[in-house]
C-alpha positions in Angstrom: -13.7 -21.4 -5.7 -16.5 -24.7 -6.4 -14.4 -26.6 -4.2 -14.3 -23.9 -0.8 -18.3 -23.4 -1.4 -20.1 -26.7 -0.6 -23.4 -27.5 -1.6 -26.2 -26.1 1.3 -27.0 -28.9 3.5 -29.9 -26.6 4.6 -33.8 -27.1 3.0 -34.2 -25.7 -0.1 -37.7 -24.2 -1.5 -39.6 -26.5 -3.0 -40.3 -26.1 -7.0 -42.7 -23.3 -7.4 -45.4 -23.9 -10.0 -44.2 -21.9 -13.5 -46.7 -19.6 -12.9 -46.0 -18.5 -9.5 -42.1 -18.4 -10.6 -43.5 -15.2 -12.7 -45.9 -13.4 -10.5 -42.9 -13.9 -7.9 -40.4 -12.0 -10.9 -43.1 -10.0 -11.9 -43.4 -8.7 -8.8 -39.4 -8.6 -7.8 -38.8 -6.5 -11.3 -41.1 -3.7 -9.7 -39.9 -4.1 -6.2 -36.9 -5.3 -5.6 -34.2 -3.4 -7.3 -35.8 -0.9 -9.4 -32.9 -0.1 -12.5 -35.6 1.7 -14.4 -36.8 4.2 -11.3 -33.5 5.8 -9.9 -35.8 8.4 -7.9 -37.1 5.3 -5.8 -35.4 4.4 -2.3 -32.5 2.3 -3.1 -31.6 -1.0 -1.6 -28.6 -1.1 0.8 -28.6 -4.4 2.3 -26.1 -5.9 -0.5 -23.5 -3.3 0.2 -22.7 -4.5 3.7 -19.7 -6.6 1.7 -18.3 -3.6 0.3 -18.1 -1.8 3.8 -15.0 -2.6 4.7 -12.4 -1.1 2.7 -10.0 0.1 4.9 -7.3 -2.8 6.4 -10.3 -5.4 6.3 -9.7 -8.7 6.6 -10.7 -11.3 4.4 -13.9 -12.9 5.7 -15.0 -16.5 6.9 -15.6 -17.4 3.0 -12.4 -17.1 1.8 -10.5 -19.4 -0.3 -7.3 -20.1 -0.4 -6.2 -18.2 -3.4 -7.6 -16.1 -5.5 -9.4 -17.3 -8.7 -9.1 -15.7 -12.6 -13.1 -16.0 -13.9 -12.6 -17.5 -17.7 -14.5 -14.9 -19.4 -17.6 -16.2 -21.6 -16.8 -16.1 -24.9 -18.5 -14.0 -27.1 -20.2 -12.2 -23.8 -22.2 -9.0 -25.0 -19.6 -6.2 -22.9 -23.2 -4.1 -22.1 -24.0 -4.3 -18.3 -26.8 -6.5 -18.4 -29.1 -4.3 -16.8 -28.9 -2.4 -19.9 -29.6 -5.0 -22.1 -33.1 -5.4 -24.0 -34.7 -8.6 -22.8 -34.5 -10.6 -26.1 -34.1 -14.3 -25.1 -36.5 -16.4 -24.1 -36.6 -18.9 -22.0 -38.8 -21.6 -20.7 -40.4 -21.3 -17.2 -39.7 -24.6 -16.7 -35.3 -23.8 -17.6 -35.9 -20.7 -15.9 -37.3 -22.7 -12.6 -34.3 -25.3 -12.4 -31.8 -22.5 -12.9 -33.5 -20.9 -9.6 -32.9 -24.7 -8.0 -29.3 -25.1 -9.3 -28.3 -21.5 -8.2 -29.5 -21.7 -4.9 -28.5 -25.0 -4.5 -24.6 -23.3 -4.2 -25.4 -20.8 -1.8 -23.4 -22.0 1.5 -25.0 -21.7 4.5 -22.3 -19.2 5.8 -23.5 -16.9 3.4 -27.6 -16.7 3.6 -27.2 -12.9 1.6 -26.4 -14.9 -1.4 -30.5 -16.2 -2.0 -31.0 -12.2 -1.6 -28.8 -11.3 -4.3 -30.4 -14.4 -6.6 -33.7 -12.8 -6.2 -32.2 -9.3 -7.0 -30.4 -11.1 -9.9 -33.2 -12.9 -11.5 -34.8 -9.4 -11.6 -32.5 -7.4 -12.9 -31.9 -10.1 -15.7 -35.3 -10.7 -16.9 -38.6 -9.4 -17.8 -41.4 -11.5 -17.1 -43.9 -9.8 -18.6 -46.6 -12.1 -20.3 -46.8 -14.1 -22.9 -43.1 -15.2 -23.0 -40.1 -14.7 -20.1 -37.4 -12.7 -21.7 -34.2 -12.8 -20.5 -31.2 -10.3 -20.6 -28.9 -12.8 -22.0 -28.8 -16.5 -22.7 -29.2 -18.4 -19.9 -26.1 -19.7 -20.1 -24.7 -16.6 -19.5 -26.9 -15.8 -17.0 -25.2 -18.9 -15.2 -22.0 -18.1 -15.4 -22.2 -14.8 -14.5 -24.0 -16.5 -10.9 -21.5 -18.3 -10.4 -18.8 -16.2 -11.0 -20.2 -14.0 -8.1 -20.9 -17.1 -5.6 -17.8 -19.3 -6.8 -15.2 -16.6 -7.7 -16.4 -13.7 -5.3 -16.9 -11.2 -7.7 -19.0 -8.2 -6.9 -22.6 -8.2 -7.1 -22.2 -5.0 -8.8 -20.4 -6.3 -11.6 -22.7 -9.5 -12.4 -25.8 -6.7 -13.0 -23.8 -4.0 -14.3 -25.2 -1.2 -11.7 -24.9 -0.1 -8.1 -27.7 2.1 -6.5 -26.0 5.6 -5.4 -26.6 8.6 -4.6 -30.2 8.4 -5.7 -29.0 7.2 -9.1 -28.6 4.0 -10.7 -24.7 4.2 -11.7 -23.8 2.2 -14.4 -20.3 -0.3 -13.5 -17.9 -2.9 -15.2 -15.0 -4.8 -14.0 -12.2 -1.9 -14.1 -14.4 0.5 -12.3 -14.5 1.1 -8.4 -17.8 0.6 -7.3 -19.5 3.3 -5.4 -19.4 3.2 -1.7 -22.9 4.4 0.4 -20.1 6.6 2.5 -19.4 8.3 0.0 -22.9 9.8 -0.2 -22.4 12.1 2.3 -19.6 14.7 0.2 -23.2 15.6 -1.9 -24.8 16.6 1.6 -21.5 19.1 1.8 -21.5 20.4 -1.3 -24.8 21.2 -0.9 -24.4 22.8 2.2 -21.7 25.4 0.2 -23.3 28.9 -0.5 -24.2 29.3 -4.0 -22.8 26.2 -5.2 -25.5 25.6 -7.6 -23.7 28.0 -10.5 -20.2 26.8 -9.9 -17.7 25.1 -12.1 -16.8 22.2 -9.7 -13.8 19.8 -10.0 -13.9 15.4 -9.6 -11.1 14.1 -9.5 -10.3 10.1 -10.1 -14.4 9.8 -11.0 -14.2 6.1 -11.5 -17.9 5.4 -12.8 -19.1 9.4 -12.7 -21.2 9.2 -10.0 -20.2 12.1 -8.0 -19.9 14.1 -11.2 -23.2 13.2 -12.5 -25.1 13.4 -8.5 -23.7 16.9 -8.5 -24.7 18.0 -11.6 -28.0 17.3 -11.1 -28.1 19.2 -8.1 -26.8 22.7 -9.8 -28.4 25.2 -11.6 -27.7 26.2 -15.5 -24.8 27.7 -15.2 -23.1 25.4 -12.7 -20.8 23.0 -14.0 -18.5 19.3 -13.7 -15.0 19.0 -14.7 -14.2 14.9 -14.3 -10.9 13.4 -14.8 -9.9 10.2 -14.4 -6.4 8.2 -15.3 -8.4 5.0 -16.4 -9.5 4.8 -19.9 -12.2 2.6 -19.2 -13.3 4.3 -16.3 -13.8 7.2 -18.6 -16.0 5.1 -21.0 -18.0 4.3 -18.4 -18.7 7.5 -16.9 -19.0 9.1 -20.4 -22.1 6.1 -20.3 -23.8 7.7 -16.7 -23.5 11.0 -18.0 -25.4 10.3 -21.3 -28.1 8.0 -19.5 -28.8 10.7 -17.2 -28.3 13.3 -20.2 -26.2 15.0 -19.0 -23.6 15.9 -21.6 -24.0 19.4 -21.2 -23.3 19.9 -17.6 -20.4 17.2 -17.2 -17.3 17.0 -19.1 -15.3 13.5 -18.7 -11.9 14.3 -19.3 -8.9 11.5 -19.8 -5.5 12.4 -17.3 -4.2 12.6 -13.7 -6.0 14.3 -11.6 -6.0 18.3 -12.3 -3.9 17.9 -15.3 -6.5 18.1 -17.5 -7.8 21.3 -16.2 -5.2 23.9 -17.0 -7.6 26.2 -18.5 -9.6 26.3 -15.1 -7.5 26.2 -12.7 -7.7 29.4 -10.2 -11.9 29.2 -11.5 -13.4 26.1 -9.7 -15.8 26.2 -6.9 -15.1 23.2 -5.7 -12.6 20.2 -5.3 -14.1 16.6 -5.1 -12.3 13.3 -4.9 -12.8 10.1 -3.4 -8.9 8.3 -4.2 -7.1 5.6 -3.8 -5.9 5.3 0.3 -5.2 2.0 0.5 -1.9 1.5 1.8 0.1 -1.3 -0.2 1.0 -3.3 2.5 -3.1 -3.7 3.2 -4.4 -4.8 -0.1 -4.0 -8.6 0.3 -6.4 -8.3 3.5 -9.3 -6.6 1.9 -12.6 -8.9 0.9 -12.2 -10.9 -2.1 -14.9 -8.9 -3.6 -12.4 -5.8 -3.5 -9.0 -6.9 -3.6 -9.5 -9.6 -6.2 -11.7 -8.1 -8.7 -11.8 -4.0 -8.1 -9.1 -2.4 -10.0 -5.7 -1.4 -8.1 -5.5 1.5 -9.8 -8.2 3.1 -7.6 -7.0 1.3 -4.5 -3.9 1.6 -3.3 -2.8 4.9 -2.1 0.9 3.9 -1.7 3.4 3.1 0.9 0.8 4.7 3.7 -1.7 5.4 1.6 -1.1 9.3 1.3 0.5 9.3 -2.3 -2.4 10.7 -4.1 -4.1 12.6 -1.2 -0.5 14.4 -0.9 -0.7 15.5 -4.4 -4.4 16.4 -4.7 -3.4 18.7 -1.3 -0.9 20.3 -3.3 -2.6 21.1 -6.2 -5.9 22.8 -4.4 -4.3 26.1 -3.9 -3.9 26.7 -7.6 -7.1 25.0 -9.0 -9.7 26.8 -6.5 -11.1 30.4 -7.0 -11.2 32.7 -3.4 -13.3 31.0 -1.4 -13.5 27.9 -3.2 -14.4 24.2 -1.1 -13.0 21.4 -1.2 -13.6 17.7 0.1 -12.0 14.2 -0.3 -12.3 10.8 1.2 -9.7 9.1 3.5 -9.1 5.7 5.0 -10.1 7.1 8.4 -9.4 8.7 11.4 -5.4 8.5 11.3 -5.1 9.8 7.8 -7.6 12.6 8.3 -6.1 14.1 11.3 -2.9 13.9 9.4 -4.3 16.0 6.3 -5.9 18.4 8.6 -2.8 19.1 10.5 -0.8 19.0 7.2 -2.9 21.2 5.3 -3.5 23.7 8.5 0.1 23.9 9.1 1.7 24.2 5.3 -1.3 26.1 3.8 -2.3 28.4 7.1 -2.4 31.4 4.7 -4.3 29.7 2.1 -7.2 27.7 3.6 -9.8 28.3 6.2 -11.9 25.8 8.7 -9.9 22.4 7.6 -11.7 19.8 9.7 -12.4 16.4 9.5 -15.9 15.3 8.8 -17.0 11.4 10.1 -18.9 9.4 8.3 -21.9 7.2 8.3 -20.3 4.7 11.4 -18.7 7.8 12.7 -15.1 7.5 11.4 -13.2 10.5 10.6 -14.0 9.4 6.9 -13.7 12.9 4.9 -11.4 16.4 5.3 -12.8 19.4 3.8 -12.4 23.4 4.0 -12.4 26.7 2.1 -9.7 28.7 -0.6 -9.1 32.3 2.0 
């Protein structure tokens, strides 16, 4: 994408002195993004270009056609943010990087000098005598420009996304967590005595739900997570240990409740956050999405409905009397559908099926109760 993504014509900082390029990242590693403090308030700003999900449009920025990233050879697969800060680097390299990457930041897309400060952060540790970095910098360029030339995800350059109070651990091949999504812990906590259930997530993707509630229940509560994806296993697997968790969350490999024959007609709750997409709308999402996130946890099929069909079929059998349940949906159409739907096909067997909006007030989730 070089070619779509002219060079800023606006002023560019001048050249800080080396060691005011360190206080500054010295400062930005405690501040900015905090990977290492998950209890802190999380940044949302750089979200705003995963907001919109549903039938979006590509923006302003995009090019042509898509672009296929040539993967660095010999690349260390670790999310950087994980990575021990073994190689140093000049101030001085470190300083013209700063100059070079900034210098490709169009000015149709200011956020871009937000997410190089949040970069340089999350890559680095500038603690005194010598600047470590993550990686070698010339990894650390490619990865920048992969993100400003080829549009990948933010997310994926530093390995992480700030959810649910957590710092959730992602890779290409894994849906990024959306804020929206936030609010199904809100509901679950709202469900009486849901701290020593055995709770269902279905399609986790990176674990997040799974590992947000199971931090929230008490000893004898419990996570069942499946997920299709092999790599989306591995990586929740990885959330689950960071937040050591292996004891309350089992990652399991399959489609959705088949892996959970043995508990089915036991689980407190249902969560799952699936793919909605309809077909026909995944070449108008952002580049960020539709060229990089994985289609497996996008598109929902024909209208979107294919796996929120199936997951409504299988709740009857999988939830205990007075179980809950609660997945996401493209929006208001396809919520009033799966409220009607369930209400009218499963009036015997479920209770207060409503529709719940989320954060921008779209009907975003559907929830309700086992009889």
């Amino acid at each position: 994408m070089a070619s779509s993504y002219p060079s800023s014509s606006s002023p560019q900082p001048e050249a800080a002195p080396a060691i005011v390029l360190l206080l500054s990242l010295a400062m930005l590693s405690l501040s900015a993004r905090p990977i290492l403090f998950p209890f802190l308030p999380k940044p949302r700003l750089h979200r705003l270009l995963l907001r919109p999900l549903s039938s979006a449009t590509a923006s302003a920025l995009t090019p042509p056609t898509p672009r296929t990233p040539a993967p660095l050879e010999h690349a260390d697969p670790t999310p950087l943010f994980l990575r021990p800060p073994t190689h140093p680097v000049p101030p001085a390299s470190l300083e013209a990087f700063r100059l070079r990457a900034a210098a490709l930041v169009p000015p149709s897309a200011p956020h871009l000098h937000r997410h190089l400060r949040w970069f340089l952060a999350d890559a680095s540790d500038p603690a005194p005598p010598h600047h470590l970095l993550r990686a070698p910098l010339e990894e650390i360029e490619a990865l920048w420009l992969a993100h400003v030339r080829d549009r990948r995800p933010f997310q994926y350059v530093v390995g992480n996304e700030h959810w649910g109070g957590l710092v959730v651990a992602v890779r290409d091949g894994v849906l990024i967590p959306r804020p929206e999504t936030e609010a199904v812990l809100e509901m679950v906590g709202a469900v009486e005595g849901f701290q020593g259930g055995w709770w269902a997530d279905l399609g986790t993707g990176s674990g997040a739900i799974a590992v947000a509630v199971a931090r929230m229940l008490g000893p004898e509560g419990r996570v069942f997570a499946t997920d299709v994806s092999e790599v989306a296993v591995q990586v929740a697997r990885l959330n689950v240990e960071r937040y050591g968790l292996q004891d309350n969350v089992e990652i399991r490999h399959g489609s959705w409740f088949e892996p959970l024959e043995e508990v089915k007609g036991k689980l407190m709750g249902v969560i799952s956050n699936p793919p909605y997409i309809p077909t026909d709308d995944l070449p108008g999402l952002q580049p960020e999405v539709g060229w990089h996130e994985p289609k497996l946890a996008l598109d929902g099929g024909k209208d979107g409905l294919d796996h929120l069909l199936h997951i409504c079929e299988g709740l009857s059998s999988a939830l205990k009397p007075g179980g809950f349940f609660v997945f996401e949906t493209n929006g208001t159409k396809q919520s009033e559908f799966l409220v009607d739907f369930i209400s009218t096909k499963w009036s015997s067997s479920f209770r207060n099926v409503e529709a719940v909006l989320d954060f921008a007030d779209i009907k975003r989730f559907v929830r309700g109760y086992r009889r």
